[in-house]
PATOR-559972 format. One line per 2 residues: their letters; for each residue x, y, z of C-alpha. Coordinates in Angstrom, 1 decimal, always signed. Each point is the difference from the previous one (the first is absolute). Example, Ala and Ser with C-alpha at 12.3 -4.5 7.8 and 13.67 -1.06 7.14 Angstrom:
2
AS> +12.3/-4.5/+7.8 | +1.4/+3.4/-0.7
//
This chain:
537
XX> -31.4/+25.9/-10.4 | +2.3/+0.2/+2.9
XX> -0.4/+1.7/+3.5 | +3.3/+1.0/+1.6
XX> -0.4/-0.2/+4.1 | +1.8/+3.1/+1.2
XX> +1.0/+0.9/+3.6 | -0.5/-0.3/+2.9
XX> -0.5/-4.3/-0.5 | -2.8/-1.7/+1.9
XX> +0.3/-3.3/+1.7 | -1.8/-1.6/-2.9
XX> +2.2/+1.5/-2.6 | +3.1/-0.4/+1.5
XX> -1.4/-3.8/+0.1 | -0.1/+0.0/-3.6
XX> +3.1/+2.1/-0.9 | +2.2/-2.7/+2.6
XX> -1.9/-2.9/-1.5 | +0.8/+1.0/-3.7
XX> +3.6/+0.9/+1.1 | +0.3/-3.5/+1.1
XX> -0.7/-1.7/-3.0 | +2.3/+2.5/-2.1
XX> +3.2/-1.1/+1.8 | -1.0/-3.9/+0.3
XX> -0.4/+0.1/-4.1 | +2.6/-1.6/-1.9
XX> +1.0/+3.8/-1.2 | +0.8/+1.4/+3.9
XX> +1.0/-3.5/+1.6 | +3.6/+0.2/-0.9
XX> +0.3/+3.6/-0.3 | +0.9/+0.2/+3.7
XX> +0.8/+3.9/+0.0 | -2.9/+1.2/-2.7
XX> -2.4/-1.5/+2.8 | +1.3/+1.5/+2.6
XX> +0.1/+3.2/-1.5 | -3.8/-0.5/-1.2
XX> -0.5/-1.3/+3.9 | +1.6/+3.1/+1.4
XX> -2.2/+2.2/-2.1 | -2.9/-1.2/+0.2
XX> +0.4/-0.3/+3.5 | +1.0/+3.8/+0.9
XX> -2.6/+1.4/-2.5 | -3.1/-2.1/+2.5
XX> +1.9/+1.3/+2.8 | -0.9/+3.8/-1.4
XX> +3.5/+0.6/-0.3 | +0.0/-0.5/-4.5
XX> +1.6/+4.1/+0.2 | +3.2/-1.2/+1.2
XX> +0.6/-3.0/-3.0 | +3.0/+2.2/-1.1
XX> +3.5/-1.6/-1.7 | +1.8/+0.2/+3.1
XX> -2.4/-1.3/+2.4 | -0.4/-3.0/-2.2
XX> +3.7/-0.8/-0.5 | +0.4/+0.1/+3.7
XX> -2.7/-2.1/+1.3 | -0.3/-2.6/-2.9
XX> +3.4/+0.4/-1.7 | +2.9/+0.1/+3.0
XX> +1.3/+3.1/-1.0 | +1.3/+2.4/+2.4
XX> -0.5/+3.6/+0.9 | +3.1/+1.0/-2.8
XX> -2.7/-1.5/-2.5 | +0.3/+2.3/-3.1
XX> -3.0/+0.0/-2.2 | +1.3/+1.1/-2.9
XX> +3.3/-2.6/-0.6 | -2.2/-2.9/+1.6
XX> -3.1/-1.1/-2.3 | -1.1/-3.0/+2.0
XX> -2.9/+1.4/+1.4 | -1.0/+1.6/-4.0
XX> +1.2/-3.5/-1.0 | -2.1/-2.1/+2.4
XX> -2.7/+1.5/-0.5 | -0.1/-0.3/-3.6
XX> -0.1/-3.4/+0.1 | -2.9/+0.3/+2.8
XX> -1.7/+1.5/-2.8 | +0.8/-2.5/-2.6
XX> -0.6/-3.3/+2.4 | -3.8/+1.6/+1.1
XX> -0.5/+0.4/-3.9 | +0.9/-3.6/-0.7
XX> -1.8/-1.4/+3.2 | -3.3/+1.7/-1.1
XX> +0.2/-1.0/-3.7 | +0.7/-4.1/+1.3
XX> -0.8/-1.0/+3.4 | -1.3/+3.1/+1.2
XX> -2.7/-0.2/-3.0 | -2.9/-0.2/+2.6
XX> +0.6/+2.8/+2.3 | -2.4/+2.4/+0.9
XX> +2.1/+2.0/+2.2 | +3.4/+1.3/-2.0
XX> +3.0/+1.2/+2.0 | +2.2/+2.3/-2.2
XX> +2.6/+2.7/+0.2 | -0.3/+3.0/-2.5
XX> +3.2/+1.2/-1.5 | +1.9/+2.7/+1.7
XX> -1.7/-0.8/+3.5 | +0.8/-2.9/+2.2
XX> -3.3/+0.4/+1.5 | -2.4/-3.1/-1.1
XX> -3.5/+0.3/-0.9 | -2.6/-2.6/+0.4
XX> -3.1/-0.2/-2.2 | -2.8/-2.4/-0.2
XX> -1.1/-0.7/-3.3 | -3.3/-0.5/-1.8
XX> -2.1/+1.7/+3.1 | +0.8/-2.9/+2.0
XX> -0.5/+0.8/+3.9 | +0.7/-3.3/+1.5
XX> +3.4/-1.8/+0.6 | +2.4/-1.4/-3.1
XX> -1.8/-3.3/-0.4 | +3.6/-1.7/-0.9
XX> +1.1/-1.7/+3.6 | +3.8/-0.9/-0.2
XX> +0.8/-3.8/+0.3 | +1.2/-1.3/+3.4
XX> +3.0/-1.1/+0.2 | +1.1/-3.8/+0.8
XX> +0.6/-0.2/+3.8 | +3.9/-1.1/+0.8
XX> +0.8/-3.5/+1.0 | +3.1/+0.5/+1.3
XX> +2.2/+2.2/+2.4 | -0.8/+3.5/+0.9
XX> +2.6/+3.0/+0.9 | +0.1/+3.6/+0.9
XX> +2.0/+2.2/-1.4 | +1.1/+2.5/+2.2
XX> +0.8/+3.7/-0.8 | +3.8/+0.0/-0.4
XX> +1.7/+2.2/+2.3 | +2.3/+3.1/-1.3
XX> +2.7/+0.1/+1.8 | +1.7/+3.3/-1.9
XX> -0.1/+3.5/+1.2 | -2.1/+1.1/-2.4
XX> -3.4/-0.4/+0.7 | -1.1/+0.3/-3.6
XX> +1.6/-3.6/-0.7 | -3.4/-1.6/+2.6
XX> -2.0/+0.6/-3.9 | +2.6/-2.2/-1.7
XX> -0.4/-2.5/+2.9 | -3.6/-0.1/-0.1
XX> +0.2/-0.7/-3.6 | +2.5/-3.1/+0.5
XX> -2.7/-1.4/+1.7 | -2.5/+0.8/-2.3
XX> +1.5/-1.3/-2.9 | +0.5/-3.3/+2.2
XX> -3.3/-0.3/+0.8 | -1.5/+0.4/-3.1
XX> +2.4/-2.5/-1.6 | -0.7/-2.5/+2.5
XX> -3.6/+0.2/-0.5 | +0.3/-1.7/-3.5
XX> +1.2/-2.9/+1.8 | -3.6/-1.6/+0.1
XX> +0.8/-2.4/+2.8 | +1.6/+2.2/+2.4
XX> -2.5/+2.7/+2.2 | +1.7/+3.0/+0.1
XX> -1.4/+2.3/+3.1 | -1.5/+3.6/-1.7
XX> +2.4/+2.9/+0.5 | -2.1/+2.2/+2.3
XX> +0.1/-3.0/+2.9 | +4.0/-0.5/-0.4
XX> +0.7/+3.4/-0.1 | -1.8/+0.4/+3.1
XX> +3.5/-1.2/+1.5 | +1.8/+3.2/-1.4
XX> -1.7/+1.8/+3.2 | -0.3/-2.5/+2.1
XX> +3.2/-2.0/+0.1 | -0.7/-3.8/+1.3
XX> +2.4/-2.7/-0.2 | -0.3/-3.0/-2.5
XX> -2.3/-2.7/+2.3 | -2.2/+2.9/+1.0
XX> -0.6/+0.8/-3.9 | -0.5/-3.2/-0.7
XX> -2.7/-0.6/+2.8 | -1.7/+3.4/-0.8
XX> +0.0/-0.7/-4.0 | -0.3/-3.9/+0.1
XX> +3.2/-0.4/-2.6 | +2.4/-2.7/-0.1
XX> +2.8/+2.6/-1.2 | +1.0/+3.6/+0.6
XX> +2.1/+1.9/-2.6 | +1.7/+3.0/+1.5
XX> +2.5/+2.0/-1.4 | +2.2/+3.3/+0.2
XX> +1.2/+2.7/-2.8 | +3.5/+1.9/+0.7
XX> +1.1/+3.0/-2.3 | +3.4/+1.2/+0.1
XX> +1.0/+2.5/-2.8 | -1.2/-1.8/-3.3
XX> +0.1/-3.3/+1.5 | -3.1/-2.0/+1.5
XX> +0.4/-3.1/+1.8 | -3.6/-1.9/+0.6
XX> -0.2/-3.1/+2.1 | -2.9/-2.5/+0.1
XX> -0.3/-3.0/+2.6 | -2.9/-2.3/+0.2
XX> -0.3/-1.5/+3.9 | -3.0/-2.8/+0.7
XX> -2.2/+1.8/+1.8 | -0.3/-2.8/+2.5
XX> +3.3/+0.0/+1.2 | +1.6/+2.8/-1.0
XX> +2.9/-2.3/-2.2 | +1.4/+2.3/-2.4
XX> -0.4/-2.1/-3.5 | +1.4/+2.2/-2.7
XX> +2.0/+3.3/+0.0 | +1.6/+1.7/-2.6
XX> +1.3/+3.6/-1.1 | -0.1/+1.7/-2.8
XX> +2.7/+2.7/-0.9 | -1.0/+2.7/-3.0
XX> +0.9/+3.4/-1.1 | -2.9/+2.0/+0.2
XX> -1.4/+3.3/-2.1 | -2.8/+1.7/-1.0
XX> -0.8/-1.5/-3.0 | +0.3/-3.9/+1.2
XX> -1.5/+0.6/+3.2 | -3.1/-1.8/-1.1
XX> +1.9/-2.7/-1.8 | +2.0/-1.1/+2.6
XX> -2.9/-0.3/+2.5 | -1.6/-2.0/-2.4
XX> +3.1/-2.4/-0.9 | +0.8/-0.4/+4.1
XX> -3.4/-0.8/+0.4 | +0.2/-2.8/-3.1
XX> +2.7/-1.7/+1.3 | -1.0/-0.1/+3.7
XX> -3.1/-1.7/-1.1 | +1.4/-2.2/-2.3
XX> +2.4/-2.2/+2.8 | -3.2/+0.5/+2.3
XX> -2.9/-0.9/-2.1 | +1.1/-1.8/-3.2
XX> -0.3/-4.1/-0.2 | +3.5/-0.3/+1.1
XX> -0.2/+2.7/+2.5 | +0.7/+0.2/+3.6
XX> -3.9/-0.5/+1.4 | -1.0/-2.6/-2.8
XX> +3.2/-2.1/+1.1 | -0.6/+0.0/+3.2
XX> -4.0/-0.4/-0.4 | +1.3/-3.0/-2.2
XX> +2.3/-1.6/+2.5 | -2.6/+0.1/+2.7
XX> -2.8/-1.5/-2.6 | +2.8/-2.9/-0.9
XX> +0.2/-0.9/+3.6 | -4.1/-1.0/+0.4
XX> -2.0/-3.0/-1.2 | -1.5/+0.3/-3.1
XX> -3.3/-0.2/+1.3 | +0.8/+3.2/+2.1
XX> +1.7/+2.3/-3.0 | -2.3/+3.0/-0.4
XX> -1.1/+1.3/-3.3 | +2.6/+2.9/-0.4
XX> +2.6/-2.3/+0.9 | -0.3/-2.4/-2.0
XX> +0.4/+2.8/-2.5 | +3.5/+0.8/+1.8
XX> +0.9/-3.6/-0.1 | -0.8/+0.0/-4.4
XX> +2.7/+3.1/-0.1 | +1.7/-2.1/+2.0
XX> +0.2/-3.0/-2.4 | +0.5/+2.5/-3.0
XX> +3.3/+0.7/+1.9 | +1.3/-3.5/-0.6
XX> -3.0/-1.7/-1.6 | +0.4/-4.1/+0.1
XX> -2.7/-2.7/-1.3 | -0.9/-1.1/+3.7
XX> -0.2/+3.6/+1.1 | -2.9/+0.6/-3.1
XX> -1.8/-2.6/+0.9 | -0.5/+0.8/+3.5
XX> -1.0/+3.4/-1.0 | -2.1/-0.4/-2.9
XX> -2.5/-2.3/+2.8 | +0.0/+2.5/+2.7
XX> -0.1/+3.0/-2.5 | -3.5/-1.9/-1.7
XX> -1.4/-0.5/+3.9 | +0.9/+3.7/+0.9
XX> -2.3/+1.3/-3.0 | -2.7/-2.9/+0.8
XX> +0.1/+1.4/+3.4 | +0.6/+3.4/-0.4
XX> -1.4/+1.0/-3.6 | +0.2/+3.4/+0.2
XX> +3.9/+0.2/+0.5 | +1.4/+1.7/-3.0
XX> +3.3/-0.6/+0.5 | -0.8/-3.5/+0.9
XX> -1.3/-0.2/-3.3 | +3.2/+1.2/-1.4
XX> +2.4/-2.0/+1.6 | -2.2/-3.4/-1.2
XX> +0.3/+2.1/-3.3 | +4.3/-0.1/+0.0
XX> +0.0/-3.5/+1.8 | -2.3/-1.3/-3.3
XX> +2.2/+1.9/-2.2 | +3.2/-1.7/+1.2
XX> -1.7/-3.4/-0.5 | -0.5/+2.0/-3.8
XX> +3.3/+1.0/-0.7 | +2.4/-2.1/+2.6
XX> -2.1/-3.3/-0.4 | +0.0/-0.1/+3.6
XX> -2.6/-3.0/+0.5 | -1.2/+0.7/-3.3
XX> -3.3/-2.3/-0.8 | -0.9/-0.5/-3.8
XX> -3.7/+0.3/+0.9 | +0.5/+3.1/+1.8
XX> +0.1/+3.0/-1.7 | +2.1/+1.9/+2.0
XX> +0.0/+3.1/-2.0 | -3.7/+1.0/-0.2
XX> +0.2/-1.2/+4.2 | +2.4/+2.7/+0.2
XX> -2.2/+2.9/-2.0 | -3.3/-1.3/+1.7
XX> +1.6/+0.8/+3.2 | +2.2/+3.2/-0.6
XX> -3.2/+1.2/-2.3 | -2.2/-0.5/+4.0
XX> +2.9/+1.7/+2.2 | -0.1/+3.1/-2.6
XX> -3.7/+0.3/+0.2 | -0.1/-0.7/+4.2
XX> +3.0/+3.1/+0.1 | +0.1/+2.1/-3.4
XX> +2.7/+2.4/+2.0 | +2.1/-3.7/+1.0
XX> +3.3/+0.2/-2.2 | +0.7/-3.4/+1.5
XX> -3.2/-1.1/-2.4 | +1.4/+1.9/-3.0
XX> +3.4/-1.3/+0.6 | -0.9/-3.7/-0.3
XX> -2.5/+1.2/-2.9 | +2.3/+1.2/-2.3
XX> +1.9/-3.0/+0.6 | -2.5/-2.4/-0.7
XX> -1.0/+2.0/-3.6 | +3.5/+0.2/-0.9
XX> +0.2/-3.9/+0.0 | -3.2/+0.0/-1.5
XX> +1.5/+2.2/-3.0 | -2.3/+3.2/+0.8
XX> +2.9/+2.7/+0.0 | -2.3/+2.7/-0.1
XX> -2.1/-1.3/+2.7 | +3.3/-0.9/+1.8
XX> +1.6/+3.6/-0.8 | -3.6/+1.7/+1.4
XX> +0.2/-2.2/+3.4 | +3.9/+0.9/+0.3
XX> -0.7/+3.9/-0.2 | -2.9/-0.7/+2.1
XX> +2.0/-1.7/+2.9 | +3.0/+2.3/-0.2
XX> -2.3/+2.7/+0.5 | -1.4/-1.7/+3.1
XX> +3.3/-0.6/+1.9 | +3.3/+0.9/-1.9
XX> +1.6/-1.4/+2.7 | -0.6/-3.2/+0.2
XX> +3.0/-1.9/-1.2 | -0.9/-3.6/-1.4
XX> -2.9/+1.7/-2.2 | +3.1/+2.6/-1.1
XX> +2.2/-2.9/-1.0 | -3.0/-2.6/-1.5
XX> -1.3/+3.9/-2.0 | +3.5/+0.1/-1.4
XX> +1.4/-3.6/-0.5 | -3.1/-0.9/-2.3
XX> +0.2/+3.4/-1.9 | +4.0/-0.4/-0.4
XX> -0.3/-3.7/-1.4 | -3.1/+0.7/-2.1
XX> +2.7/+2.8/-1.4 | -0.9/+3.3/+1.8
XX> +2.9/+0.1/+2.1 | +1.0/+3.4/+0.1
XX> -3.0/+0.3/+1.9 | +0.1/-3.0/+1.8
XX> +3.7/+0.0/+1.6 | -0.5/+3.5/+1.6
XX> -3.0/-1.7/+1.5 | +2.3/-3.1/+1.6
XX> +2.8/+2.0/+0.5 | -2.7/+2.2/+2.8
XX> -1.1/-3.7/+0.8 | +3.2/-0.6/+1.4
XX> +1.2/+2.9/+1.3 | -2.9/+0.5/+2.7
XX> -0.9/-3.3/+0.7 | +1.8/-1.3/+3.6
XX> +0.4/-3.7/-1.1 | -0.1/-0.3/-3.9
XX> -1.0/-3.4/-0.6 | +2.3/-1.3/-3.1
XX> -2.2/+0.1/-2.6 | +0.1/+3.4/-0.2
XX> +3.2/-0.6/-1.9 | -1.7/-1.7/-3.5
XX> -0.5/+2.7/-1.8 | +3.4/+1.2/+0.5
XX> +1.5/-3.4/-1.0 | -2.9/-0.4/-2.6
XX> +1.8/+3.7/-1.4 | +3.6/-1.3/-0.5
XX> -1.2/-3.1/-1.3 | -1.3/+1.5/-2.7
XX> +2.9/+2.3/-0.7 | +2.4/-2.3/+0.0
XX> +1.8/+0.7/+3.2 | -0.1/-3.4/+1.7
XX> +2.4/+0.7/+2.8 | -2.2/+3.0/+1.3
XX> -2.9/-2.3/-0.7 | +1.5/-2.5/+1.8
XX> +0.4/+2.2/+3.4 | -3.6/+0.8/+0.3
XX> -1.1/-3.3/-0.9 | +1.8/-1.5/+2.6
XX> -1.3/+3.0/+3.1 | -3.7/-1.7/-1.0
XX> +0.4/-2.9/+2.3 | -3.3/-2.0/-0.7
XX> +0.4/-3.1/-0.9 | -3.2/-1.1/-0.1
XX> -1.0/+2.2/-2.8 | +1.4/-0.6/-3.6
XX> +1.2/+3.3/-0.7 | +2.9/-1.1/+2.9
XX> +1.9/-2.3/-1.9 | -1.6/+0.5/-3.6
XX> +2.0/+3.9/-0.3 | +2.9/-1.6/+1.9
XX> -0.1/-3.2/-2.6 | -0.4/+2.9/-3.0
XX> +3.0/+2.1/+1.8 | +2.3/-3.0/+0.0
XX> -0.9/-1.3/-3.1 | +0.9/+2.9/-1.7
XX> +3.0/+0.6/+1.2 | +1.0/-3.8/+0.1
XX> +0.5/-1.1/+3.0 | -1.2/-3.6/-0.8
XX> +0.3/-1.4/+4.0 | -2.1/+2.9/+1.3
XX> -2.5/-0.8/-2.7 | -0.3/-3.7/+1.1
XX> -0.5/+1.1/+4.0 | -2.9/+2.6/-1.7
XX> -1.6/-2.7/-2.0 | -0.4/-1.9/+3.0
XX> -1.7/+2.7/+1.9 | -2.3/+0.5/-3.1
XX> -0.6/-3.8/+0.4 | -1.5/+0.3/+3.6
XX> -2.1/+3.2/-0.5 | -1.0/-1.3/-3.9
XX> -0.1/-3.3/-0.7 | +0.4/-0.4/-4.2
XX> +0.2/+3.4/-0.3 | +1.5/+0.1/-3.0
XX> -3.3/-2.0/-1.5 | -1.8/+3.1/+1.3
XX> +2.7/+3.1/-0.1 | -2.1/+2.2/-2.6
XX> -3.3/-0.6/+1.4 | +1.0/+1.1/+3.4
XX> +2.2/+2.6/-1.1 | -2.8/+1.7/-1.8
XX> -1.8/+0.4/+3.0 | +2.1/+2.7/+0.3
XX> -0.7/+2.2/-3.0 | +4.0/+0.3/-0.6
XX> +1.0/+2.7/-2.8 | +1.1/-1.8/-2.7
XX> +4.4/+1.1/+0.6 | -0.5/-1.0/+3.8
XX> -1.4/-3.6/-0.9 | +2.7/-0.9/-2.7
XX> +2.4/+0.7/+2.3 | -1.6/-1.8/+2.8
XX> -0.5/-2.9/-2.1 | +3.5/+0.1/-1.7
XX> +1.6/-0.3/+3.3 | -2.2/-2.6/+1.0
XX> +1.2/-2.2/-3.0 | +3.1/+0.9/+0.2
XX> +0.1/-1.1/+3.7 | -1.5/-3.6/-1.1
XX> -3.3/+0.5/+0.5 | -1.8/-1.9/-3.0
XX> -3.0/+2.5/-1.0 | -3.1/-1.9/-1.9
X> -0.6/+2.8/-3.3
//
């Protein structure tokens, strides 16, 4: 049986319907379908507010959409389009996650106008209570509505939205506390300079912005300032031609790579939260930042370096167990000691430490893709590809713009043989982190290699630049030794000496590790040979 509430909504119901709203667009169907929920928000919201008559095509393609009063109904489908997936993604929710729900939001077909039911006579609230989520550690920032500084007035929607799509996408940054959009855009009527902001929201950084249209061209510009001083810290502009039809795309694309060089490992705030942690006694580095000093390391990882951070990454979850990304960064730092043999002890087995701990920071923060990132990395080493290929989705999902989990996602699926999936995924890597750390390059080095075209494997070899880790001078050492240059293989063979001692005793052990496709490890180990290197069969 199922009662449908009808207008006009009492407190209680409107409770209920707000409650159950709030665990539709926190599910894993609605959290990275950033417009479906805000067209399921919008809605819902105008139909409590009494006002479900005026849920028309154009109203919604205005308010939610960005489109502007020359919005044609018939040669636009967003709103028709949209809203079939609605449908769809409230089907899937309440068939999976949703299972439990007494209280169903849907949208009939030819009507934007939702309907809320509760099912089996039940009175009371939806017993299912959504799961808090982990509190940041680290920095927090306000994102400001960006100004519009065109003539037409219908551009202040396509502002608003820049922002939007920012903060959402910062918000999957678990560490960083992003202030709620009602309280930032507070400063859209009530201009305040950056300090003031800052005082009145308690941030450490304010992002403000502006959006120009002049014919079919927008300019947006974005500049982070320290709210304590008012230092401008990053500004950038970003030039595109604009229509109708991309509208939405190019909000969401601006918004991407603004949040990248801000929020991402090697972004502006983590490298200057990172410089500041370097500077203090261990005794005095915080939680979170001893997270910022383990991206950090992964930068230009060293023995030394590991060590340090695997002992005040174990005292960080001793002391702070709930941490999830705490957890996770213990997770990579035992995984290095895995796969690099940084410090690697015999009677340690550094693997399962690595799952152990990744398995604890998925289950402290299911929505943390720092947790799936390290978790797919640890079952790919552990030879579980589905598991690994199921914690990959899950973490791309969670953050798609998080550039070290984009290039470790595709370097392990391009040398385990995918790699038309997995260079698209390092090439994005790349292209929207600030300060690529070198070992971005592998796979691309790893893709010659195996081809045959040493010189080209040769280039990117040489851009990774870690000499600590065997990959380094083992692709350089393969490069050379194909193409037989015999003094260059000597200087490599050296290298491999001081990361590897005896490697050659060891060479197919280690290398398989790394669940190489069959071509990409003859070719690796041919050049090896052919470089010197004496490989035990």
């Amino acid at each position: 049986m199922a009662r449908r509430l009808q207008e006009p909504f009492d407190e209680a119901s409107q409770i209920q319907i707000r409650a159950a709203l709030e665990r539709i667009v926190l599910s894993d169907q609605f959290q990275n379908a950033r417009r479906v929920s805000q067209f399921l928000r919008y809605i819902v919201d105008e139909t409590l507010q009494g006002r479900g008559d005026r849920l028309k095509g154009f109203a919604i393609a205005v308010e939610v959409f960005g489109r502007d009063a020359a919005f044609d109904t018939e040669n636009d489908t967003i709103v028709r389009v949209q809203a079939g997936q609605l449908r769809r993604r409230l089907a899937l929710f309440y068939a999976d996650e949703g299972s439990g729900e007494t209280l169903h939001i849907t949208v009939p077909k030819g009507s934007y106008v939702p309907v809320f039911e509760h099912l089996d006579g039940a009175d009371g609230p939806a017993t299912m209570i959504a799961q808090p989520a982990a509190l940041p550690r680290g920095p927090s920032i306000a994102v400001l509505a960006f100004d519009n500084l065109s003539d037409d007035p219908a551009q202040s929607h396509f502002a608003d939205g820049i922002s939007e799509e920012i903060i959402n996408d910062l918000t999957k940054f678990r560490d960083l506390s992003v202030v709620a959009r009602n309280a930032s855009f507070h400063y859209k009527r009530h201009p305040a300079d950056v300090r003031r902001i800052g005082e009145d929201l308690g941030v450490d950084y304010v992002l403000g912005g502006s959006v120009r249209r002049a014919g079919d061209r927008i300019r947006v510009s974005a500049q982070l300032s320290d709210a304590a001083t008012s230092q401008a810290l990053f500004s950038e502009q970003y030039d595109r031609d604009l229509t109708p039809q991309n509208l939405l795309n190019i909000q969401e694309e601006i918004a991407d790579e603004v949040v990248a060089k801000l929020a991402a490992p090697y972004g502006v705030i983590a490298r200057i939260g990172s410089h500041r942690a370097s500077r203090k006694q261990t005794e005095n580095v915080n939680s979170y930042e001893w997270v910022l000093q383990y991206y950090a390391f992964e930068a230009n990882p060293t023995p030394e370096e590991h060590a340090r951070l695997r002992e005040g990454l174990e005292q960080t979850v001793a002391d702070d167990p709930d941490y999830a990304s705490g957890w996770a960064a213990l997770a990579a730092i035992y995984l290095d000691e895995y796969r690099f043999n940084f410090n690697a002890n015999v009677e340690r087995p550094a693997l399962a430490l690595a799952l152990s701990a990744v398995e604890q920071a998925a289950a402290l923060d299911p929505q943390s893709s720092m947790a799936q990132h390290f978790l797919f990395c640890a079952r790919y080493h552990a030879g579980d590809m589905d598991g690994f290929r199921a914690a990959g989705d899950r973490a791309m999902s969670l953050n798609p713009n998080h550039p070290d989990m984009l290039a470790d996602f595709g370097t392990y699926r391009a040398m385990s043989g995918d790699w038309e999936a997995g260079l698209p995924l390092v090439a994005r890597a790349l292209a929207i982190s600030v300060f690529p750390p070198g070992w971005y390059h592998v796979a691309f080095a790893m893709h010659h290699l195996r081809h045959g075209r040493f010189e080209a494997a040769l280039a990117d070899a040489q851009k990774i630049k870690a000499p600590h880790l065997l990959a380094d001078p083992g692709l350089r050492a393969a490069c050379h030794g194909a193409l037989g240059e015999r003094e260059e293989c000597r200087v490599c063979l050296a290298q491999i000496e001081d990361v590897f001692p005896d490697f050659g005793s060891n060479a197919l052990r280690e290398l398989s590790k790394w669940h190489l496709e069959p071509k990409l490890l003859d070719a690796l180990v041919g050049g090896l040979e052919k470089a010197g290197l004496k490989i035990s069969r």
